[in-house]
N, C-alpha and C positions, 0 to 999 in steps of 0.2 A: 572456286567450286567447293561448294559442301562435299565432308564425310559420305556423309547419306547419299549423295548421287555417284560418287566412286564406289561407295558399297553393292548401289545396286547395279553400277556396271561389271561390277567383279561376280555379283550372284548369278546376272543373265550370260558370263563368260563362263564360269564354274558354279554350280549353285550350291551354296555352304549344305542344303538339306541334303546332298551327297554324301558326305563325311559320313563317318563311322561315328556310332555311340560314345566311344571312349574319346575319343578326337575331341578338340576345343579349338577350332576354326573360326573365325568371324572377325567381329569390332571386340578387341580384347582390352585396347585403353586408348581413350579417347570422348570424344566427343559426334554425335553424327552432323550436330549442326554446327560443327567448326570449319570455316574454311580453311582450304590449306593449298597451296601457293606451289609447293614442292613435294615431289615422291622419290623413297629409296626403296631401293627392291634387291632384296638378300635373303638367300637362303636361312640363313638364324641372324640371332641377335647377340652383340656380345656386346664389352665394353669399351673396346676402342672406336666400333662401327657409333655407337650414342658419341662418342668424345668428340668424332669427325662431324657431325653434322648440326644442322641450323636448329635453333628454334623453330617450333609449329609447322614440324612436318611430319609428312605421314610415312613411316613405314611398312613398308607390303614383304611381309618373310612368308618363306615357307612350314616352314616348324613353327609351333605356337611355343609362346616363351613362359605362356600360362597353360599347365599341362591338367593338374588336379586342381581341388578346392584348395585355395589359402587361409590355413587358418590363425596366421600372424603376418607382419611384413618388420620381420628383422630384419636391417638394412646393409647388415656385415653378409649377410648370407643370400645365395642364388634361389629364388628369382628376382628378391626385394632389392639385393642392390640394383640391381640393372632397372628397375622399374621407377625406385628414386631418382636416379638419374633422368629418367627419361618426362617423369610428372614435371622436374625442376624446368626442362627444354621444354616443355607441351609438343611431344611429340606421341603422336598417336602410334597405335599399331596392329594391322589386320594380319591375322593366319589363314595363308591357304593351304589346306594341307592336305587332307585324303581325299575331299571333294578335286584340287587342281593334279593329283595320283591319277585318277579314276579319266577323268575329259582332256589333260595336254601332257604330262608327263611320261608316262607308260611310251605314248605313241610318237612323243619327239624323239625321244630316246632309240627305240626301236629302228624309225623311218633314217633321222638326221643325224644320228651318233652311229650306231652300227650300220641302219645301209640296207636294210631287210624289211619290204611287205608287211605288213602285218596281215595273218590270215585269219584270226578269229579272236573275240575279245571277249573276256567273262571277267566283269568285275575289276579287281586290283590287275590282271592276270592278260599279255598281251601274249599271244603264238606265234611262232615265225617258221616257215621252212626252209629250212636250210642246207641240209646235204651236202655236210663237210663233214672230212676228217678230225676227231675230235681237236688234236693236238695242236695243227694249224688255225682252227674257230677258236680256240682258249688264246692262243697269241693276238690273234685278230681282235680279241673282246679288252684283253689286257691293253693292247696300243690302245683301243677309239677312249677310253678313258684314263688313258695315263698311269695305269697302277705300273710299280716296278716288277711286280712278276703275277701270273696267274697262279690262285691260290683254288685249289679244286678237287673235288671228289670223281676222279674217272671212271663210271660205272661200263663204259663201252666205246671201242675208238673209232664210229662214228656216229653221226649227230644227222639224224634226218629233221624232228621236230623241237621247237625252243619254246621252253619259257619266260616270260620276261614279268621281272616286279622290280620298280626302284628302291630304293631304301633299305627297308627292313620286312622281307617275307615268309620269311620260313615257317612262319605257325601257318601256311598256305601248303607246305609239302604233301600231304595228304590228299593234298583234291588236284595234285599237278599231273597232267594227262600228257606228257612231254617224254624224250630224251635225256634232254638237259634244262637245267632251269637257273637263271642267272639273277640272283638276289644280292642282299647285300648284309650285313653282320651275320654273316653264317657261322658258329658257334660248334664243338667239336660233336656235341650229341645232337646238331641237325644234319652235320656229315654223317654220321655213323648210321642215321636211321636211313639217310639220303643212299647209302653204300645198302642197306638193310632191302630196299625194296630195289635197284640196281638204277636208281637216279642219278643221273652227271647234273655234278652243281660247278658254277664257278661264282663264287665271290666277286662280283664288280664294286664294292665299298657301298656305303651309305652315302657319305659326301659325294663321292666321285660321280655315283647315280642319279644323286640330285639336285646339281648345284646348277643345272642349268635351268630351272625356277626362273631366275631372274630374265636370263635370255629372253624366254618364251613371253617371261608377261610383255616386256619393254615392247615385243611389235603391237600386244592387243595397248598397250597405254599409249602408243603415238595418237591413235584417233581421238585422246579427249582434248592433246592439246596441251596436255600441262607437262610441266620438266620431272620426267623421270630418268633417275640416275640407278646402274645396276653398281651397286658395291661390291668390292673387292672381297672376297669370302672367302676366308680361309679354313682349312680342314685343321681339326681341333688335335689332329694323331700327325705326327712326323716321324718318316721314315729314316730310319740311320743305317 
């Protein structure tokens, strides 16, 4: 199967024209009229994931591994080494990123990780009602993604409405219409402003929030038929 016809199953699953402006989503290197025999699907790109796999395959990540414009490809340095690598294998690679945030992420997360309805959806931005005590929902959100402790802003001890963003949300506190809101690289001045207006944040991680990418795609990819393999993805911060 051609590039081009995995691309346009990926557009009619998520459509790349969902992405945000700053985003770099799509066909980033590659070919459309290459076939390709084999698909990995991971969260990011690094450089043991290129050393493990075949020639002339395609990679389906979540994070784009091309962020801005390139305006050299020095091969000692990130992103150009990783990208020589990968021109050497002919191995392609699509981003899905704020478009596959917006239509599967937010809502598997919410439904299949935590366990809670979704009751209303705006954008990046999933609602949940919940009606717990804060302190037991912060343990509860801690377990369904593995973080070693709940890291959080307690504005009040309890939690009727939720909001939910994967990743990286916080430049979204301002329009958050919640309780609580559970993001992820939460940073000490988006606590302090998150304490400022009397918002409960709990930090759920970046990786931790969105390493199930690959899960999600592998059911929509059995229907084309070709070998998808979800890689082993590991979180770039180790806890000691």
């Amino acid at each position: 199967m051609k590039i081009s016809e995995i691309y346009a199953f990926l557009d009619n699953l998520s459509p790349f024209e969902l992405q945000e402006s700053w985003d770099n989503s799509g066909l980033l290197l590659g070919d459309f009229n290459q076939e390709v025999k084999k698909i990995v699907l991971s969260i990011d790109v690094d450089e043991s994931l290129i050393d493990s796999m075949d020639n002339d395959t395609l990679l389906i990540t979540h994070h784009p591994l091309i962020f801005g414009g390139l305006k050299q490809l020095e091969f000692s340095k990130y992103p150009a080494n990783l990208i020589q690598k990968m021109i050497q294998k002919n191995i392609s690679n699509i981003a899905m990123h704020t478009n596959f945030d917006q239509t599967h992420l937010n809502e598997f997360v919410a439904t299949e990780v935590l366990g809670y309805k979704i009751a209303q959806k705006d954008g990046f931005v999933a609602y949940l009602d919940v009606d717990e005590e804060f302190d037991a929902f912060a343990k509860k959100v801690s377990l369904a993604f593995g973080l070693p402790h709940a890291r959080c802003v307690k504005s009040s001890n309890r939690v009727k409405r939720v909001a939910l963003t994967t990743g990286s949300g916080c430049s979204l506190l301002k329009s958050i219409d919640a309780d609580c809101f559970l993001t992820g690289d939460v940073k000490y001045h988006d606590a302090m402003e998150a304490k400022s207006i009397k918002l409960s944040l709990i930090d759920i991680g970046h990786f931790e929030s969105e390493h199930f990418f690959a899960q999600i795609l592998h059911r929509h990819l059995k229907i084309l038929g070709l070998e998808a393999i979800i890689s082993s993805s590991k979180n770039p911060f180790t806890y000691i």
